[in-house]
PDB file of N, CA, C and O in Angstrom:
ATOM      1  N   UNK A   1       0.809  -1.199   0.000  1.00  0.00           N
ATOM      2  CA  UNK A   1       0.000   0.000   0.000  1.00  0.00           C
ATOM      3  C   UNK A   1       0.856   1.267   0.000  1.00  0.00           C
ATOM      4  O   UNK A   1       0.395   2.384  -0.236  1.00  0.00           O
ATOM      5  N   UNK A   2       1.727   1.092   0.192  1.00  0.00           N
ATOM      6  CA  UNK A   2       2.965   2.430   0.380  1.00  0.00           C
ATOM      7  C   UNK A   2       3.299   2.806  -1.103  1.00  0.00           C
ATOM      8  O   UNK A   2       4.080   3.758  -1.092  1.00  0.00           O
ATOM      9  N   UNK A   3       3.040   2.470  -2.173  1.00  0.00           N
ATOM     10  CA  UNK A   3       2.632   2.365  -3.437  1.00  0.00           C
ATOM     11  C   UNK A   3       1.700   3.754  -3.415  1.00  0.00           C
ATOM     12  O   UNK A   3       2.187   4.864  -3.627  1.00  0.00           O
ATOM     13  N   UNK A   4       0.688   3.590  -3.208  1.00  0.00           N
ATOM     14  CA  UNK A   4      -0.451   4.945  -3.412  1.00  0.00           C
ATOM     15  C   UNK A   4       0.199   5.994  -2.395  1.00  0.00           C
ATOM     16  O   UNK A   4      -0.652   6.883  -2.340  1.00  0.00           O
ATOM     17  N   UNK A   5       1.195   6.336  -1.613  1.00  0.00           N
ATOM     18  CA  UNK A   5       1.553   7.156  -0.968  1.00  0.00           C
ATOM     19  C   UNK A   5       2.674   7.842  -1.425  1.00  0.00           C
ATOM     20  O   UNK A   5       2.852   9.050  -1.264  1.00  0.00           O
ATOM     21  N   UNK A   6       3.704   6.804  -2.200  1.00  0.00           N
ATOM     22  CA  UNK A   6       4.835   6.911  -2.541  1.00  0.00           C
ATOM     23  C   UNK A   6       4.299   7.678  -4.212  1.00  0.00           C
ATOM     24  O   UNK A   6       4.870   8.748  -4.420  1.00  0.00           O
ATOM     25  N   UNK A   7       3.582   7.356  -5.027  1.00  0.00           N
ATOM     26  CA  UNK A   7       3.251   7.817  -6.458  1.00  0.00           C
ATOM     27  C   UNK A   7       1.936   7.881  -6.424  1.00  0.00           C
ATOM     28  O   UNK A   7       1.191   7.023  -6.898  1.00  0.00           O
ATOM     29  N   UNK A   8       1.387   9.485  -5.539  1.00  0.00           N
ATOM     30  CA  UNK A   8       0.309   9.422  -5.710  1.00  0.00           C
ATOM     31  C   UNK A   8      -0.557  10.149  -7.461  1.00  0.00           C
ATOM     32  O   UNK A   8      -0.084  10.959  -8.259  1.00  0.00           O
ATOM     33  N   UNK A   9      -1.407   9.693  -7.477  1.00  0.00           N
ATOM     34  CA  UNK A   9      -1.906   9.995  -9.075  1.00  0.00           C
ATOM     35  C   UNK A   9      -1.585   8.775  -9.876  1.00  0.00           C
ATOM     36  O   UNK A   9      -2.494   8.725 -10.704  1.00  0.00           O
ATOM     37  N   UNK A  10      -1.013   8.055 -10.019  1.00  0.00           N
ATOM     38  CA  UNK A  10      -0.132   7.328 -10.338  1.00  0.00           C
ATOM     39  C   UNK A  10      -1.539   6.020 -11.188  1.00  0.00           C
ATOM     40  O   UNK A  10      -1.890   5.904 -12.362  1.00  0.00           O
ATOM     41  N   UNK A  11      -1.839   5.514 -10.331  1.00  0.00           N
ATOM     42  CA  UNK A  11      -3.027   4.581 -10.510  1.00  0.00           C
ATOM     43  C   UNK A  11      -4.344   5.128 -10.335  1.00  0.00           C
ATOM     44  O   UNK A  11      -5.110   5.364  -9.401  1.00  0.00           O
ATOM     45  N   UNK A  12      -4.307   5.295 -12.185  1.00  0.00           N
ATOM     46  CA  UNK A  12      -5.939   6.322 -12.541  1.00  0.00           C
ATOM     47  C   UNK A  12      -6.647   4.977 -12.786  1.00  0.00           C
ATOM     48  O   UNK A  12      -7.269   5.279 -13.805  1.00  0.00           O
ATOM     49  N   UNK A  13      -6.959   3.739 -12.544  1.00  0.00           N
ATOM     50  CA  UNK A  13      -7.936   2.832 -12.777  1.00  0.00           C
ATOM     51  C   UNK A  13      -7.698   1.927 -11.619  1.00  0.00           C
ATOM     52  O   UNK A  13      -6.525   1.797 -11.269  1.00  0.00           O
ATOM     53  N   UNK A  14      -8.397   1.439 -11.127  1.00  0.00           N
ATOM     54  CA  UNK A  14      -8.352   0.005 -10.088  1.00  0.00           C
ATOM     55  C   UNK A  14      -9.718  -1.123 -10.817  1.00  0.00           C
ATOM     56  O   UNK A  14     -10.890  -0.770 -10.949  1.00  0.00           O
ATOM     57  N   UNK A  15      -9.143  -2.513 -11.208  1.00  0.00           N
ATOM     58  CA  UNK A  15     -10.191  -3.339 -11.501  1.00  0.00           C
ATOM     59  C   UNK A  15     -10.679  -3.523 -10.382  1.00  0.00           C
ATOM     60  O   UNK A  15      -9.698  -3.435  -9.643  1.00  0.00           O
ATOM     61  N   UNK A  16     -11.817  -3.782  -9.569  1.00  0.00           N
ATOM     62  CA  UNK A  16     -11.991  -4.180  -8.310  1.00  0.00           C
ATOM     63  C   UNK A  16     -12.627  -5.895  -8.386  1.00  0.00           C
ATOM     64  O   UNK A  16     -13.472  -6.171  -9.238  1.00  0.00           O
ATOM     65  N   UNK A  17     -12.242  -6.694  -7.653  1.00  0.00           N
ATOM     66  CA  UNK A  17     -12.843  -7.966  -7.708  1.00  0.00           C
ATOM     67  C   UNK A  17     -13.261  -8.321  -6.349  1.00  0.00           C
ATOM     68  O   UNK A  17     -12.926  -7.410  -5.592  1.00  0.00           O
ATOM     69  N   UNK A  18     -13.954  -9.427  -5.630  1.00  0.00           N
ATOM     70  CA  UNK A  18     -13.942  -9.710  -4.292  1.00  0.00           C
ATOM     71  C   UNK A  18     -13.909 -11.495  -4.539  1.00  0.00           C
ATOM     72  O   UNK A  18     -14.329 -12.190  -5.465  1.00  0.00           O
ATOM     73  N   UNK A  19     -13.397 -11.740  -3.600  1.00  0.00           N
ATOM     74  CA  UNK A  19     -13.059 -13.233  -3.366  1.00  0.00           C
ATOM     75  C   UNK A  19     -13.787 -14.024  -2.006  1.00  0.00           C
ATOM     76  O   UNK A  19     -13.714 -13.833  -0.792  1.00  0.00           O
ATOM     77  N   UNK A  20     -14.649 -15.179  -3.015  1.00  0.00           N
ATOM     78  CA  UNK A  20     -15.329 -15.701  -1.240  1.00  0.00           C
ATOM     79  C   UNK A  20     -14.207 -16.400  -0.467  1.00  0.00           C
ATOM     80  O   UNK A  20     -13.090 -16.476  -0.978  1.00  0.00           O
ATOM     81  N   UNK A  21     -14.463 -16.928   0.776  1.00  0.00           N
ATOM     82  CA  UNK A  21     -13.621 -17.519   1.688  1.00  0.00           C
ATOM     83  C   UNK A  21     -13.927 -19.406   1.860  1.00  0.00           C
ATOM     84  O   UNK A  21     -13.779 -20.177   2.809  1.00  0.00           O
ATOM     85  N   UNK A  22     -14.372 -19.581   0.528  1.00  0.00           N
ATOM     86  CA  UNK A  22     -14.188 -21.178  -0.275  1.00  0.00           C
ATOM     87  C   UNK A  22     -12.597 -21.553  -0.267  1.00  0.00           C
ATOM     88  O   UNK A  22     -11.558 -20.917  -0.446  1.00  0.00           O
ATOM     89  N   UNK A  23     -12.954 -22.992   0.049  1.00  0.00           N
ATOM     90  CA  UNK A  23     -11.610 -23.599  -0.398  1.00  0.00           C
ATOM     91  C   UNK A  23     -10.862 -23.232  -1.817  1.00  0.00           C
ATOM     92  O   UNK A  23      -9.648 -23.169  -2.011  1.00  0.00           O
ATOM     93  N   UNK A  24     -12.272 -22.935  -3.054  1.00  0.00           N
ATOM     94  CA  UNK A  24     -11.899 -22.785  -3.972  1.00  0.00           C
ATOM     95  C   UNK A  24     -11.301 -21.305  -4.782  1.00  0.00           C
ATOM     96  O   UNK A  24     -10.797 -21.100  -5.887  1.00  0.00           O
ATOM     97  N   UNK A  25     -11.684 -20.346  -3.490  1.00  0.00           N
ATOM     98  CA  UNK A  25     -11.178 -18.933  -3.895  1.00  0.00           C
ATOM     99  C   UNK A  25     -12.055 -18.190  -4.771  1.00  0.00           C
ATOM    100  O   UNK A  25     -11.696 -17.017  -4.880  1.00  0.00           O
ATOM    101  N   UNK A  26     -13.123 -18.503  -5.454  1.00  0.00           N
ATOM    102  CA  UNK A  26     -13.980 -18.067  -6.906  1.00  0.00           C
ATOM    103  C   UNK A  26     -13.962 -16.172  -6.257  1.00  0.00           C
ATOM    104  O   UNK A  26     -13.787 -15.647  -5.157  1.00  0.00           O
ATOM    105  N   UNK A  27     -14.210 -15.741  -7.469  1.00  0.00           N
ATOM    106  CA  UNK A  27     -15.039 -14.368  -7.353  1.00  0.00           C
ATOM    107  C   UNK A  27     -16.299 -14.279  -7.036  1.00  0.00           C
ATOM    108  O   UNK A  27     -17.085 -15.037  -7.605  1.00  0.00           O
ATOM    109  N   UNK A  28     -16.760 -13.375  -6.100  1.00  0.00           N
ATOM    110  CA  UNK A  28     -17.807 -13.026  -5.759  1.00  0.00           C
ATOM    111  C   UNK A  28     -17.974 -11.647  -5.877  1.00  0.00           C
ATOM    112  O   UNK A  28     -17.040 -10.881  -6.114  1.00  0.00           O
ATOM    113  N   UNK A  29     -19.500 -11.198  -5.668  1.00  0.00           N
ATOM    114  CA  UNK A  29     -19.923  -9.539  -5.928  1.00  0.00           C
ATOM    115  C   UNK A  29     -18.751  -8.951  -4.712  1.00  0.00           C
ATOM    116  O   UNK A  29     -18.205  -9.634  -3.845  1.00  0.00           O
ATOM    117  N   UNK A  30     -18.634  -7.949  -4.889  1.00  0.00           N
ATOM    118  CA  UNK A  30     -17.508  -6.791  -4.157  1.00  0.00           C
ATOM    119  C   UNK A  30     -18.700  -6.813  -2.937  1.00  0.00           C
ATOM    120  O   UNK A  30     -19.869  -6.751  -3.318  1.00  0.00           O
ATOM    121  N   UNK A  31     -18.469  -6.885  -1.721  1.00  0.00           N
ATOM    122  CA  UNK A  31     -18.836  -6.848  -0.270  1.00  0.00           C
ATOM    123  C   UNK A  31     -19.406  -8.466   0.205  1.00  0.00           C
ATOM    124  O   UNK A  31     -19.622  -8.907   1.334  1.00  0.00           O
ATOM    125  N   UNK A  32     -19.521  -9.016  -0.935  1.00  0.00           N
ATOM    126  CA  UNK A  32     -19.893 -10.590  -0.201  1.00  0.00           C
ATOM    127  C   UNK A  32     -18.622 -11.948   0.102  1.00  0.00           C
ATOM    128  O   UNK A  32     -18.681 -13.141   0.399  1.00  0.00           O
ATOM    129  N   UNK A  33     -17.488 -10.911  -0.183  1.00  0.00           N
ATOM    130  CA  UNK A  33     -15.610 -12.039  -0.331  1.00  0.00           C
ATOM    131  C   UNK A  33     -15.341 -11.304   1.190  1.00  0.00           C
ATOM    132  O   UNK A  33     -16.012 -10.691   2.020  1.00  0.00           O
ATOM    133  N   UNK A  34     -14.027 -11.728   1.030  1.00  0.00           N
ATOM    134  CA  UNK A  34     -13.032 -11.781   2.325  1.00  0.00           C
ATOM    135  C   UNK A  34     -11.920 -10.249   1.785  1.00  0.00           C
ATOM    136  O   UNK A  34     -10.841 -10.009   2.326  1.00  0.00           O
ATOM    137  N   UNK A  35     -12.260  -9.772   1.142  1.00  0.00           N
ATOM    138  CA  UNK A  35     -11.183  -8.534   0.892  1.00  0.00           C
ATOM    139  C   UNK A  35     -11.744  -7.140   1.707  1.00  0.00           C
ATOM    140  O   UNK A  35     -12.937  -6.874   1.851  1.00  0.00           O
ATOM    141  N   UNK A  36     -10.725  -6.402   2.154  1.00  0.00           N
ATOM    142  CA  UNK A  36     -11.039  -5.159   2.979  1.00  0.00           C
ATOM    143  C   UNK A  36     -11.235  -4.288   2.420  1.00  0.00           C
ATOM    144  O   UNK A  36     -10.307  -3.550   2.751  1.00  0.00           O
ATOM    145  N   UNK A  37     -11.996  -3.618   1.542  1.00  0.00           N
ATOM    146  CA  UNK A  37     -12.238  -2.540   0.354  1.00  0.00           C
ATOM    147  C   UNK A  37     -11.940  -1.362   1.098  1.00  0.00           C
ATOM    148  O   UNK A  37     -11.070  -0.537   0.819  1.00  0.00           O
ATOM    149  N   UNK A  38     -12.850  -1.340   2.221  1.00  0.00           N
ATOM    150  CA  UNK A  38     -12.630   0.113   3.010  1.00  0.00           C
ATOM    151  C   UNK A  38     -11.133   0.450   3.336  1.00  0.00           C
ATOM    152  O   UNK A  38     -10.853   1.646   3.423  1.00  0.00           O
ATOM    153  N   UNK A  39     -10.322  -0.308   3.490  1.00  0.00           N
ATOM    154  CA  UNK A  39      -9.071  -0.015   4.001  1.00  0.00           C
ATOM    155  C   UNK A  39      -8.275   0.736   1.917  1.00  0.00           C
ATOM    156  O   UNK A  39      -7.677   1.727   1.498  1.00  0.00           O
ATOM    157  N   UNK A  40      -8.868  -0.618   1.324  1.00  0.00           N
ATOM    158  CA  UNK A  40      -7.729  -0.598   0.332  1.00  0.00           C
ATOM    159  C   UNK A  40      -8.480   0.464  -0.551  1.00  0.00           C
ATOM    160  O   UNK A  40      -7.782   1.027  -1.394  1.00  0.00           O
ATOM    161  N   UNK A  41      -9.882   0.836  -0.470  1.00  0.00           N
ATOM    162  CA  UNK A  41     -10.533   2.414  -1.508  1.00  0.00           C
ATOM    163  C   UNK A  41     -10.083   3.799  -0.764  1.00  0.00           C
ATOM    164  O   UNK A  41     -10.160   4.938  -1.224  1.00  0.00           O
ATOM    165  N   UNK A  42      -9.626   3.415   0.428  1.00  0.00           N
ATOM    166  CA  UNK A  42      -9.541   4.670   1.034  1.00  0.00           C
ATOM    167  C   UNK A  42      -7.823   5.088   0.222  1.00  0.00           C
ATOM    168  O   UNK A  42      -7.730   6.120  -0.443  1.00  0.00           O
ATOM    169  N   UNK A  43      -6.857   4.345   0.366  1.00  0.00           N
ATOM    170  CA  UNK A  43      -5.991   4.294  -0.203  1.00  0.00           C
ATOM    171  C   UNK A  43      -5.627   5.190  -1.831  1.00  0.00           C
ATOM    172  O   UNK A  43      -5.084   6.249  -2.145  1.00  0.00           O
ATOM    173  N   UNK A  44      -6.391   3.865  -2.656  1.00  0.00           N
ATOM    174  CA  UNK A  44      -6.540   4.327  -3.479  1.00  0.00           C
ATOM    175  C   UNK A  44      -7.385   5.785  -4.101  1.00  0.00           C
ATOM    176  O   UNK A  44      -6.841   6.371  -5.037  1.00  0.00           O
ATOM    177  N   UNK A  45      -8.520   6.252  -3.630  1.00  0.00           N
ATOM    178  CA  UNK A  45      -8.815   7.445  -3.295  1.00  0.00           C
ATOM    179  C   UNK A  45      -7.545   8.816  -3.052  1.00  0.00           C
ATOM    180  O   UNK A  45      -7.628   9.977  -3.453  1.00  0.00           O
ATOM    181  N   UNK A  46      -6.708   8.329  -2.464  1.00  0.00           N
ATOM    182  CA  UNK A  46      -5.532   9.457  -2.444  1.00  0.00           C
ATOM    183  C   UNK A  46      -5.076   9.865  -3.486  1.00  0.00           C
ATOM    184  O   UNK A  46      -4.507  10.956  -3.518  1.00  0.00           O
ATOM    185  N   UNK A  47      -5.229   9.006  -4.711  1.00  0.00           N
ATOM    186  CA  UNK A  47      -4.255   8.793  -5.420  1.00  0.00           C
ATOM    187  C   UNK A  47      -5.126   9.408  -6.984  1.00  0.00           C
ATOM    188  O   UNK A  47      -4.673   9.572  -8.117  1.00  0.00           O
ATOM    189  N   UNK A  48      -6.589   9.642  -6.398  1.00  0.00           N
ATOM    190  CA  UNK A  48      -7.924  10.020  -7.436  1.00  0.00           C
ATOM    191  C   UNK A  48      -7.692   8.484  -8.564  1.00  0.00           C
ATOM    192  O   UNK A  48      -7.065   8.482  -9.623  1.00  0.00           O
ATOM    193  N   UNK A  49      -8.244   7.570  -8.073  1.00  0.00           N
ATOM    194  CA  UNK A  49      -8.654   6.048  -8.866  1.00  0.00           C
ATOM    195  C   UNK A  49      -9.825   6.693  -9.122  1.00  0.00           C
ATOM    196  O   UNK A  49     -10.273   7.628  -8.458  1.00  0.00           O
ATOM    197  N   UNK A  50     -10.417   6.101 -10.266  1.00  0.00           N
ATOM    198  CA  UNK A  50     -11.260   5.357 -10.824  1.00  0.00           C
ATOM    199  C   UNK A  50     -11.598   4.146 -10.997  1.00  0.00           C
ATOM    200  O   UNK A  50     -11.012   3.406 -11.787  1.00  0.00           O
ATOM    201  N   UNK A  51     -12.559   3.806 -10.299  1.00  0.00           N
ATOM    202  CA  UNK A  51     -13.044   2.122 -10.013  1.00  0.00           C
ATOM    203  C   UNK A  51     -13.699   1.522 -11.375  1.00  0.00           C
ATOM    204  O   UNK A  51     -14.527   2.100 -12.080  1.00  0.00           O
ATOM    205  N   UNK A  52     -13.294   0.584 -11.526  1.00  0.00           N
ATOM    206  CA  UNK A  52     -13.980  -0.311 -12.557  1.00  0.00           C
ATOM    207  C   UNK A  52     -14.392  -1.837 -11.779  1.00  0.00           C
ATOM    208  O   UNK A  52     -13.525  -2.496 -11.203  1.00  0.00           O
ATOM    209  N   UNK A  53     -15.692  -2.234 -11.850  1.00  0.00           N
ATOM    210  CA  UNK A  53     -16.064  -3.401 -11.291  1.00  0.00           C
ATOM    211  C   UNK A  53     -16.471  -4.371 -12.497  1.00  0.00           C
ATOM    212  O   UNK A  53     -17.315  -4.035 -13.328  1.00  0.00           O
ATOM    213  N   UNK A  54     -15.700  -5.799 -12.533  1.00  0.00           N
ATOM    214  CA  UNK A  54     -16.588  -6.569 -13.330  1.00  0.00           C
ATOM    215  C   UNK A  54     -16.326  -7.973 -12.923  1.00  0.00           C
ATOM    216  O   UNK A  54     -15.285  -8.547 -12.604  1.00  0.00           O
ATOM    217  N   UNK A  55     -17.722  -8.418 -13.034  1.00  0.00           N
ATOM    218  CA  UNK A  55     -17.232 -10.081 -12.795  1.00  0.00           C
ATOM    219  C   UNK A  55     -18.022 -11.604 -13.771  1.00  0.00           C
ATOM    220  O   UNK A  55     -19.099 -12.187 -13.895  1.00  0.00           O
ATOM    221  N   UNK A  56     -16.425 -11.655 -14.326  1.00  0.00           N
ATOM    222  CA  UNK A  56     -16.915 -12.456 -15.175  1.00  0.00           C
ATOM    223  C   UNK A  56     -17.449 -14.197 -15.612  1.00  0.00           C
ATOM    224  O   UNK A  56     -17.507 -15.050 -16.497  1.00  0.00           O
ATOM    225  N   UNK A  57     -17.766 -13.837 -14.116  1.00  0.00           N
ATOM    226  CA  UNK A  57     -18.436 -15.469 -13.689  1.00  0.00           C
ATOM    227  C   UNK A  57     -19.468 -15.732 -13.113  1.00  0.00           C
ATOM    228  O   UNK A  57     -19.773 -16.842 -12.678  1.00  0.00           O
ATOM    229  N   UNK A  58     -20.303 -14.441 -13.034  1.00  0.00           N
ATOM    230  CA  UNK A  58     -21.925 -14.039 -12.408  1.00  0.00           C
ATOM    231  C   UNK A  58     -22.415 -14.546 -12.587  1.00  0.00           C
ATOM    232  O   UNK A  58     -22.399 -14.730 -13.804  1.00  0.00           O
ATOM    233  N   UNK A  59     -23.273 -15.280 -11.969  1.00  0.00           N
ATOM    234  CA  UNK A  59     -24.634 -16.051 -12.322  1.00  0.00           C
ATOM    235  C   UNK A  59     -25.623 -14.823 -12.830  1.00  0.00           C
ATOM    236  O   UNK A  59     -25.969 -14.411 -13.938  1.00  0.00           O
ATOM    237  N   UNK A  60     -25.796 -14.590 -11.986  1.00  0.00           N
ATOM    238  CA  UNK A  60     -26.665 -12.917 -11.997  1.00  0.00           C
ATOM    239  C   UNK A  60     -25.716 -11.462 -12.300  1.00  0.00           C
ATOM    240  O   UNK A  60     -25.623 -10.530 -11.501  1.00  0.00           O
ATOM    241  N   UNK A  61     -25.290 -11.505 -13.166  1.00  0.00           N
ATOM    242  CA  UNK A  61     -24.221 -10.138 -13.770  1.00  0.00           C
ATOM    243  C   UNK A  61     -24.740  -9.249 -13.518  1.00  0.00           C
ATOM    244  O   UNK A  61     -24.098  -8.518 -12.764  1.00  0.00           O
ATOM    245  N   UNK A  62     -25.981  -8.794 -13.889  1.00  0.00           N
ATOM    246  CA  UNK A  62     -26.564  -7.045 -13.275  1.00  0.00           C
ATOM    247  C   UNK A  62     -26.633  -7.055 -12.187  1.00  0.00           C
ATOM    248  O   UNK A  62     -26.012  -6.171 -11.596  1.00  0.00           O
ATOM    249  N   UNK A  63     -27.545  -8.217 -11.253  1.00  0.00           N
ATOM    250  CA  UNK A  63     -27.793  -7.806  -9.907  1.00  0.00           C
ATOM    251  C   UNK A  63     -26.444  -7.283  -9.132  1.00  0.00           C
ATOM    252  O   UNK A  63     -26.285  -6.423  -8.266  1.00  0.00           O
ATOM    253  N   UNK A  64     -25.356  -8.347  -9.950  1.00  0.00           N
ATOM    254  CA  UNK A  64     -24.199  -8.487  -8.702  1.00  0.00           C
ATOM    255  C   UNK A  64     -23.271  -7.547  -9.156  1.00  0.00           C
ATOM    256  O   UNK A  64     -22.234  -7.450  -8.499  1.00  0.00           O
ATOM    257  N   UNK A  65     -23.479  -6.532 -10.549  1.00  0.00           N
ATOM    258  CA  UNK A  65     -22.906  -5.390 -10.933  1.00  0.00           C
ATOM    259  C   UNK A  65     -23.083  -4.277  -9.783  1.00  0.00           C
ATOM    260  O   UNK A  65     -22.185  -3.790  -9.096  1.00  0.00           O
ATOM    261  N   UNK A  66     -24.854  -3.914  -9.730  1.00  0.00           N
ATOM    262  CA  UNK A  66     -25.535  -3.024  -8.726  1.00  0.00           C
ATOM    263  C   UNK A  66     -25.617  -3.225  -7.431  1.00  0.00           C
ATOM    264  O   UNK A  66     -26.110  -2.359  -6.707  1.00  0.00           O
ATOM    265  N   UNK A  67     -25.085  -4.553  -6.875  1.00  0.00           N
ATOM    266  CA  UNK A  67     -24.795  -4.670  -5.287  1.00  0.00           C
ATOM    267  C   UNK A  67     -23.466  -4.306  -5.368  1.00  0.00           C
ATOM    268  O   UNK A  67     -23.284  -3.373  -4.586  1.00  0.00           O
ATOM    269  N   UNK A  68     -22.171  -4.691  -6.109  1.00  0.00           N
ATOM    270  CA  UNK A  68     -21.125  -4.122  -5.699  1.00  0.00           C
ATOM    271  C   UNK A  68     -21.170  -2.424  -6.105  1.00  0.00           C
ATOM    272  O   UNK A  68     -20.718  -1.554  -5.359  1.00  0.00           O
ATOM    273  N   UNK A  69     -21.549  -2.266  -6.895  1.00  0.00           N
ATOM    274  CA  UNK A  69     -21.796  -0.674  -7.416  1.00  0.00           C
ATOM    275  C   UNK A  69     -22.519   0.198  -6.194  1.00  0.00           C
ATOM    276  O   UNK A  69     -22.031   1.293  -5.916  1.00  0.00           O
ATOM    277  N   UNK A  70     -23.240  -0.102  -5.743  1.00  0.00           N
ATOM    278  CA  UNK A  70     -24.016   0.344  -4.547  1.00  0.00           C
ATOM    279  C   UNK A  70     -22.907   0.235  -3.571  1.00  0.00           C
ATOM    280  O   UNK A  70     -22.557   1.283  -3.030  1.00  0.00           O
ATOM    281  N   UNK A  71     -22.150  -1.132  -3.182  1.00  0.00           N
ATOM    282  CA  UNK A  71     -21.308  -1.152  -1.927  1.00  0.00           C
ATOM    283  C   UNK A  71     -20.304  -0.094  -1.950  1.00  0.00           C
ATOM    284  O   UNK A  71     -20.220   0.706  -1.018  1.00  0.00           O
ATOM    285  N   UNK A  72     -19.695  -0.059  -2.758  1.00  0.00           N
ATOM    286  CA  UNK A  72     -18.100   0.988  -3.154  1.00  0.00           C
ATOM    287  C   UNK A  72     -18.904   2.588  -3.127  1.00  0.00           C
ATOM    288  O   UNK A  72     -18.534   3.505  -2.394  1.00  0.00           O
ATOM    289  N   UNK A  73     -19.888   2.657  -3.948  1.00  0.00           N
ATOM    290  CA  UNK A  73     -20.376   4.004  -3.639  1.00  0.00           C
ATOM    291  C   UNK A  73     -20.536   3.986  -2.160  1.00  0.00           C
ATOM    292  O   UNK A  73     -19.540   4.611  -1.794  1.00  0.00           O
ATOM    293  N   UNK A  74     -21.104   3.689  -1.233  1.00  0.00           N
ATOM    294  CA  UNK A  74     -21.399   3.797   0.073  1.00  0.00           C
ATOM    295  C   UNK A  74     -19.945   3.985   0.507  1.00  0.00           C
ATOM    296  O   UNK A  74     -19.674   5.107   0.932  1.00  0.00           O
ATOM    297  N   UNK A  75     -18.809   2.936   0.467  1.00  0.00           N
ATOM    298  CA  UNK A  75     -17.332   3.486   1.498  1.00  0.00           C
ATOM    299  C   UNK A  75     -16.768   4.918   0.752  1.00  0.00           C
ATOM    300  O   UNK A  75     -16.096   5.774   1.327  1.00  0.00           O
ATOM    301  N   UNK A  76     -17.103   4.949  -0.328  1.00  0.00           N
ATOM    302  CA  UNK A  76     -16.970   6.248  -0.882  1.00  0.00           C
ATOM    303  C   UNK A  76     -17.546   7.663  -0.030  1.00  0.00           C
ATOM    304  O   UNK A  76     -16.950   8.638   0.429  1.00  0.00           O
ATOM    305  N   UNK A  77     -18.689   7.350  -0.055  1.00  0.00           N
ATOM    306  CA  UNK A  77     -19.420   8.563   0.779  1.00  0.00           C
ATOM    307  C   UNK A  77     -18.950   8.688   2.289  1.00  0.00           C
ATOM    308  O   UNK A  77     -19.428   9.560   3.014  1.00  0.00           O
TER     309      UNK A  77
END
Protein backbone atom coordinates (compact mmCIF):
# COMPACT_ATOMS: atom_id res chain seq x y z
CA UNK A 1 0.00 0.00 0.00
CA UNK A 2 2.97 2.43 0.38
CA UNK A 3 2.63 2.37 -3.44
CA UNK A 4 -0.45 4.94 -3.41
CA UNK A 5 1.55 7.16 -0.97
CA UNK A 6 4.84 6.91 -2.54
CA UNK A 7 3.25 7.82 -6.46
CA UNK A 8 0.31 9.42 -5.71
CA UNK A 9 -1.91 9.99 -9.08
CA UNK A 10 -0.13 7.33 -10.34
CA UNK A 11 -3.03 4.58 -10.51
CA UNK A 12 -5.94 6.32 -12.54
CA UNK A 13 -7.94 2.83 -12.78
CA UNK A 14 -8.35 0.00 -10.09
CA UNK A 15 -10.19 -3.34 -11.50
CA UNK A 16 -11.99 -4.18 -8.31
CA UNK A 17 -12.84 -7.97 -7.71
CA UNK A 18 -13.94 -9.71 -4.29
CA UNK A 19 -13.06 -13.23 -3.37
CA UNK A 20 -15.33 -15.70 -1.24
CA UNK A 21 -13.62 -17.52 1.69
CA UNK A 22 -14.19 -21.18 -0.27
CA UNK A 23 -11.61 -23.60 -0.40
CA UNK A 24 -11.90 -22.78 -3.97
CA UNK A 25 -11.18 -18.93 -3.89
CA UNK A 26 -13.98 -18.07 -6.91
CA UNK A 27 -15.04 -14.37 -7.35
CA UNK A 28 -17.81 -13.03 -5.76
CA UNK A 29 -19.92 -9.54 -5.93
CA UNK A 30 -17.51 -6.79 -4.16
CA UNK A 31 -18.84 -6.85 -0.27
CA UNK A 32 -19.89 -10.59 -0.20
CA UNK A 33 -15.61 -12.04 -0.33
CA UNK A 34 -13.03 -11.78 2.32
CA UNK A 35 -11.18 -8.53 0.89
CA UNK A 36 -11.04 -5.16 2.98
CA UNK A 37 -12.24 -2.54 0.35
CA UNK A 38 -12.63 0.11 3.01
CA UNK A 39 -9.07 -0.02 4.00
CA UNK A 40 -7.73 -0.60 0.33
CA UNK A 41 -10.53 2.41 -1.51
CA UNK A 42 -9.54 4.67 1.03
CA UNK A 43 -5.99 4.29 -0.20
CA UNK A 44 -6.54 4.33 -3.48
CA UNK A 45 -8.82 7.44 -3.29
CA UNK A 46 -5.53 9.46 -2.44
CA UNK A 47 -4.26 8.79 -5.42
CA UNK A 48 -7.92 10.02 -7.44
CA UNK A 49 -8.65 6.05 -8.87
CA UNK A 50 -11.26 5.36 -10.82
CA UNK A 51 -13.04 2.12 -10.01
CA UNK A 52 -13.98 -0.31 -12.56
CA UNK A 53 -16.06 -3.40 -11.29
CA UNK A 54 -16.59 -6.57 -13.33
CA UNK A 55 -17.23 -10.08 -12.80
CA UNK A 56 -16.92 -12.46 -15.17
CA UNK A 57 -18.44 -15.47 -13.69
CA UNK A 58 -21.93 -14.04 -12.41
CA UNK A 59 -24.63 -16.05 -12.32
CA UNK A 60 -26.66 -12.92 -12.00
CA UNK A 61 -24.22 -10.14 -13.77
CA UNK A 62 -26.56 -7.04 -13.27
CA UNK A 63 -27.79 -7.81 -9.91
CA UNK A 64 -24.20 -8.49 -8.70
CA UNK A 65 -22.91 -5.39 -10.93
CA UNK A 66 -25.53 -3.02 -8.73
CA UNK A 67 -24.80 -4.67 -5.29
CA UNK A 68 -21.12 -4.12 -5.70
CA UNK A 69 -21.80 -0.67 -7.42
CA UNK A 70 -24.02 0.34 -4.55
CA UNK A 71 -21.31 -1.15 -1.93
CA UNK A 72 -18.10 0.99 -3.15
CA UNK A 73 -20.38 4.00 -3.64
CA UNK A 74 -21.40 3.80 0.07
CA UNK A 75 -17.33 3.49 1.50
CA UNK A 76 -16.97 6.25 -0.88
CA UNK A 77 -19.42 8.56 0.78
Amino acid sequence: MHYFKKYPGRFELAHVKDMNNNEDRRITCVKNGIIDFKRILNMLMMGGTIFHRRNERAIKGIECTKESYNYIEQLLT
